[in-house]
C-alpha positions as CSV (number, residue, x, y, z in Angstrom):
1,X,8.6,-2.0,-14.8
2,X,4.8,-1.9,-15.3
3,X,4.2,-0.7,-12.2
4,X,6.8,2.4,-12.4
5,X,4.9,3.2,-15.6
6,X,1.4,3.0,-13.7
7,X,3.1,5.2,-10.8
8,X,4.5,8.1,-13.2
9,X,1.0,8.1,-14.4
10,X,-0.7,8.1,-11.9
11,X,1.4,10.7,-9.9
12,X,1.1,13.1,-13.2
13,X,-3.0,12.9,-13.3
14,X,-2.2,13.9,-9.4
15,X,-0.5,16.7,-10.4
16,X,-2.9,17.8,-13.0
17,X,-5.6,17.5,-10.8
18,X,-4.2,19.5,-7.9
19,X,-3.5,22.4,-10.6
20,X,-7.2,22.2,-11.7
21,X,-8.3,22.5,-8.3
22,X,-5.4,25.9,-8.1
23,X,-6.8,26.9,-11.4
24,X,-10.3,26.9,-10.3
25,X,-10.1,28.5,-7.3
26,X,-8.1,31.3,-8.8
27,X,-10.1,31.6,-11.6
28,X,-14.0,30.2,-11.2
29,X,-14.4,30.9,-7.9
30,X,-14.0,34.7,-7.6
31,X,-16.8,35.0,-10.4
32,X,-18.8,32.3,-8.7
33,X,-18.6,34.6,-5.1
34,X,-16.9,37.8,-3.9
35,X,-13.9,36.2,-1.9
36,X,-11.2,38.6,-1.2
37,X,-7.5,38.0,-2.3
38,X,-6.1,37.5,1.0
39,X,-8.8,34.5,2.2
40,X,-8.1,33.1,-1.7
41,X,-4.2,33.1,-1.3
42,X,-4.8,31.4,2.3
43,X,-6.8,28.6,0.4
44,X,-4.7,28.0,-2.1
45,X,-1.7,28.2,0.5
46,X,-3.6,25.6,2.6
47,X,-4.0,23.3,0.1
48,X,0.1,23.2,-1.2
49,X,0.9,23.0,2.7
50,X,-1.6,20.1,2.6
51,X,-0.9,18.8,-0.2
52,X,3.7,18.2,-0.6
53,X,3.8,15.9,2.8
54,X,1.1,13.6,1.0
55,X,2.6,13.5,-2.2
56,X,6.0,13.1,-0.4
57,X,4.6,9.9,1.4
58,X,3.3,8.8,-1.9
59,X,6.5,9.4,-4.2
60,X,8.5,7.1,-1.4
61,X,5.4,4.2,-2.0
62,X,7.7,2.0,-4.3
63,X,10.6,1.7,-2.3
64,X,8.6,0.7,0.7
65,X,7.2,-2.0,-1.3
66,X,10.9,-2.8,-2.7
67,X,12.1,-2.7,0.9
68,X,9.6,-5.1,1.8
69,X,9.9,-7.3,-0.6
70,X,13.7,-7.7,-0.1
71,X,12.6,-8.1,3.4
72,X,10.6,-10.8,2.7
73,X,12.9,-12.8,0.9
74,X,15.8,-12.5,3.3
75,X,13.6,-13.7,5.7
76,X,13.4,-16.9,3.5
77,X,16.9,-17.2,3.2
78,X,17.2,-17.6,7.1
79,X,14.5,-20.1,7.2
């Protein structure tokens, strides 16, 4: 159960860090350079297209390692 608890963590400092990137780019970096709205939105589009399949592969992590695991010890059993 520890390492669901170290997972939900870490996927939540995941998410906080991919909405301080957002944030930042919608906020800092038009002060920081002129960008115009339409090259901003395709960033910040770019990196959320980027962004959900890696997350997706990361959220199915666990029961990979569960699925292998059970592999491993039906393997055993056949032995």
């Amino acid at each position: 159960m520890t390492a669901f608890k170290t997972f939900a963590i870490a996927t939540g400092w995941g998410n906080l860090l991919f909405f301080t990137i957002v944030g930042l780019l919608l906020f800092v970096l038009p002060q920081l350079a002129t960008v115009s709205t339409p090259i901003l939105s395709a960033y910040i589009l770019t990196i959320t297209y980027l962004l959900v399949p890696f997350q997706n592969i990361l959220q199915r992590l666990p029961a990979l390692f569960r699925a292998n695991v059970a592999l491993q010890k039906v393997e055993r059993m056949t032995v």
